[in-house]
C-alpha positions as CSV (number, residue, x, y, z in Angstrom):
1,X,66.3,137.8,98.9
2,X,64.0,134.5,100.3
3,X,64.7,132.7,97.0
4,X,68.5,133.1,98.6
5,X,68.0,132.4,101.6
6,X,65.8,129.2,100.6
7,X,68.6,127.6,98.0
8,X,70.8,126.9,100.9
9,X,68.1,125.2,103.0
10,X,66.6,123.3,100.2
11,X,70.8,122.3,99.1
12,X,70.9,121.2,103.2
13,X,67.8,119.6,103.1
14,X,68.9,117.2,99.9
15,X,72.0,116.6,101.6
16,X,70.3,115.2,105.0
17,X,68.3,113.2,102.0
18,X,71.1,111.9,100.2
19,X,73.1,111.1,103.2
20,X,70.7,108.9,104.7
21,X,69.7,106.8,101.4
22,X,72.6,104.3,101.4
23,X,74.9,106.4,99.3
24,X,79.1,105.8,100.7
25,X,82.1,105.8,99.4
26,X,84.5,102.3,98.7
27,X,87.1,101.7,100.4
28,X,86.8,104.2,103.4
29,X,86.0,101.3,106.3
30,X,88.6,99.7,108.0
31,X,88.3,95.9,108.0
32,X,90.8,95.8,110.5
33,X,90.0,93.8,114.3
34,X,90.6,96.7,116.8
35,X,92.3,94.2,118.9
36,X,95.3,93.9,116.6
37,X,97.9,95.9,117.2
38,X,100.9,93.5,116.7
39,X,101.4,92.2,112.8
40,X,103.6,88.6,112.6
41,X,105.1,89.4,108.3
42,X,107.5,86.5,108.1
43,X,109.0,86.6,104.6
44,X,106.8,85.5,101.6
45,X,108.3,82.1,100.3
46,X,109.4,83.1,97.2
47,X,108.6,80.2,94.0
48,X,109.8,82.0,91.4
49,X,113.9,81.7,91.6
50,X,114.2,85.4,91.3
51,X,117.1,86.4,93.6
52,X,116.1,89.0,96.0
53,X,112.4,89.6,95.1
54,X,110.7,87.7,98.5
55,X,113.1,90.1,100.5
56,X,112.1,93.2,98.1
57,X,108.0,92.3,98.5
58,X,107.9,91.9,101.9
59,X,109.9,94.6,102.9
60,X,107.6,97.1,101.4
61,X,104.4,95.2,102.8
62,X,106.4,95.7,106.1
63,X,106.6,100.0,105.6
64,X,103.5,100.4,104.4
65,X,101.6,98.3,107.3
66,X,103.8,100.7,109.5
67,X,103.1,103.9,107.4
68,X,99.4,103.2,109.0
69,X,100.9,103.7,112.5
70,X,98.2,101.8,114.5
71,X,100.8,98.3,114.5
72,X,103.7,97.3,115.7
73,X,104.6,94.6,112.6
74,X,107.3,91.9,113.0
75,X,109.0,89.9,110.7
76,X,108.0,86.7,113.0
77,X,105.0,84.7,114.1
78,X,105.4,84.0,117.8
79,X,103.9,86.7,119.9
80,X,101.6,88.5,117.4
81,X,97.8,89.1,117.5
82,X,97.3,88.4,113.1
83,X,99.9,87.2,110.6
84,X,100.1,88.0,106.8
85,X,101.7,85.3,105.2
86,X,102.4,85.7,101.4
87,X,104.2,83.4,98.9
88,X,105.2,84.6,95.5
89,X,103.9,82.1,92.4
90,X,105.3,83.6,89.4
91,X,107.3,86.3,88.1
92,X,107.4,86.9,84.5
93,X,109.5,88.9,82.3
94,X,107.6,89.2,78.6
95,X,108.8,91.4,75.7
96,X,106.1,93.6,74.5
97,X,107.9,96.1,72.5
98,X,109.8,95.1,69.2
99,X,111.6,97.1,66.4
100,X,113.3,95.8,63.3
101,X,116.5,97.6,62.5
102,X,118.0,97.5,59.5
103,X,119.4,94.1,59.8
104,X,115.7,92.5,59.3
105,X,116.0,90.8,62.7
106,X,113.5,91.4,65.2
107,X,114.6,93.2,68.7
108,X,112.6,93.4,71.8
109,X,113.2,96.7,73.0
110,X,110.4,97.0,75.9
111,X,109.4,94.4,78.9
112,X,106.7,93.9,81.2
113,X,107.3,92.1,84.8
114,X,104.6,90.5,86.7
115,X,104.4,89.5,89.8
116,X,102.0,87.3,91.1
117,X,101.4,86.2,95.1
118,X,99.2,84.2,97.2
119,X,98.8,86.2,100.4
120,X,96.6,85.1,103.8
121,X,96.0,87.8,107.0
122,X,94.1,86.1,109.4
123,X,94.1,86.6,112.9
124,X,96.2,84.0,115.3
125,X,93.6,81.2,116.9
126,X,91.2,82.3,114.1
127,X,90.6,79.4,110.9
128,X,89.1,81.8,108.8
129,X,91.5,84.8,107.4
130,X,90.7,88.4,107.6
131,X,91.2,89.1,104.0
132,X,92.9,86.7,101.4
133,X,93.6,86.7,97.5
134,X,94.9,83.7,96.4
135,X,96.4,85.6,93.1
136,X,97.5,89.1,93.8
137,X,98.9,90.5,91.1
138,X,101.1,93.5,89.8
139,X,102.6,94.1,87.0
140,X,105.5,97.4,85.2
141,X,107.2,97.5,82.5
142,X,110.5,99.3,81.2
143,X,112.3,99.9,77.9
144,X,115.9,98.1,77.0
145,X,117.2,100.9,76.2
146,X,120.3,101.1,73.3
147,X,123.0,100.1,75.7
148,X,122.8,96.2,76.6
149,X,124.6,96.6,79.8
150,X,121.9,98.2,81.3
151,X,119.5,96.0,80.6
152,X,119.7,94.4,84.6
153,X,119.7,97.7,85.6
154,X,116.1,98.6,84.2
155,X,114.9,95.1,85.0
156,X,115.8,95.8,89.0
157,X,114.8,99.7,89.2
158,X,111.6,97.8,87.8
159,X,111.4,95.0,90.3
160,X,111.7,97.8,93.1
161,X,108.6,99.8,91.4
162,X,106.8,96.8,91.5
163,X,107.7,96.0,95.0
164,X,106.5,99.3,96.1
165,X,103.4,99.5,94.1
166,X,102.5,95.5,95.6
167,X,103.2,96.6,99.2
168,X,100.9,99.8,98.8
169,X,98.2,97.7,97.3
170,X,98.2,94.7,99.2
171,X,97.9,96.5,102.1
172,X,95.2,99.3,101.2
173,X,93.1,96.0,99.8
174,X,94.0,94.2,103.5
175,X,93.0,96.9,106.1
176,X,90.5,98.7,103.6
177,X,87.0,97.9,102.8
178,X,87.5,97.3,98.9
């Protein structure tokens, strides 16, 4: 019965151990200046031509900086304790999927989209940003398909995927520790 009673002190004693040795887990800290609470997210200049995308991208980075709850986030400048400004540098569509029917002519049947962005938060009267990455990046991919008409279909359900998954991540790598 002591050799029971002394596994959970000796398990509570390495925890205290562990605990105190410099052992954490990524990501948990916020990096975020407690003195923000209003976000400026004017829309990313978009490069790239693609209709629609700078609205797509920085409507998501809007919903998931208020999914956090602790801002009020704008889609202006004036007013606002930090700004993230973002501008879109590529998109790319790239077959990577190819079959060869019986007509000996090569098809592409699947795609990958990637998105690239330059994105600044920094905090307004500050010169040096919070948190910047001067090539954020995401990338999906989707199949054609058999019917051709589609094929815009796929490529915008895709775009929206991406622009979800890019909101997500931008933000989590802003406000996060990472």
């Amino acid at each position: 019965m002591t050799a029971t009673r002394g596994l959970p002190a000796g398990a509570l004693l390495l925890g205290l151990a562990l605990g105190g040795c410099g052992y954490a887990l990524v990501g948990r800290g916020i990096t975020t200046d407690p003195s923000i609470k209003r976000i400026g997210v004017p829309i990313f200049q978009d490069r790239t031509g693609k209709p629609g995308l700078d609205q797509k991208v920085t409507l998501r980075v809007i919903e998931e900086l208020l999914k956090r709850g602790r801002f009020t986030v704008v889609q202006e400048t004036a007013g606002v304790d930090a700004v993230v400004e973002g501008e879109i540098l590529s998109y790319a569509t790239v077959p990577i999927g190819f079959t060869t029917p019986e007509g000996n002519q090569t098809q592409a049947t699947r795609y990958a989209i990637n998105v690239t962005a330059r994105v600044v938060y920094r905090k307004i009267g500050q010169t040096e940003p919070i948190w910047q990455n001067l090539a954020f990046s995401f990338r999906d991919e989707y199949d054609l398909g058999n019917d051709p008409a589609t094929f815009f279909d796929r490529e915008e359900q895709t775009i929206d995927r991406i622009a979800e998954s890019f909101g997500r991540n931008l933000v989590a790598a802003m406000l996060e520790a990472f």
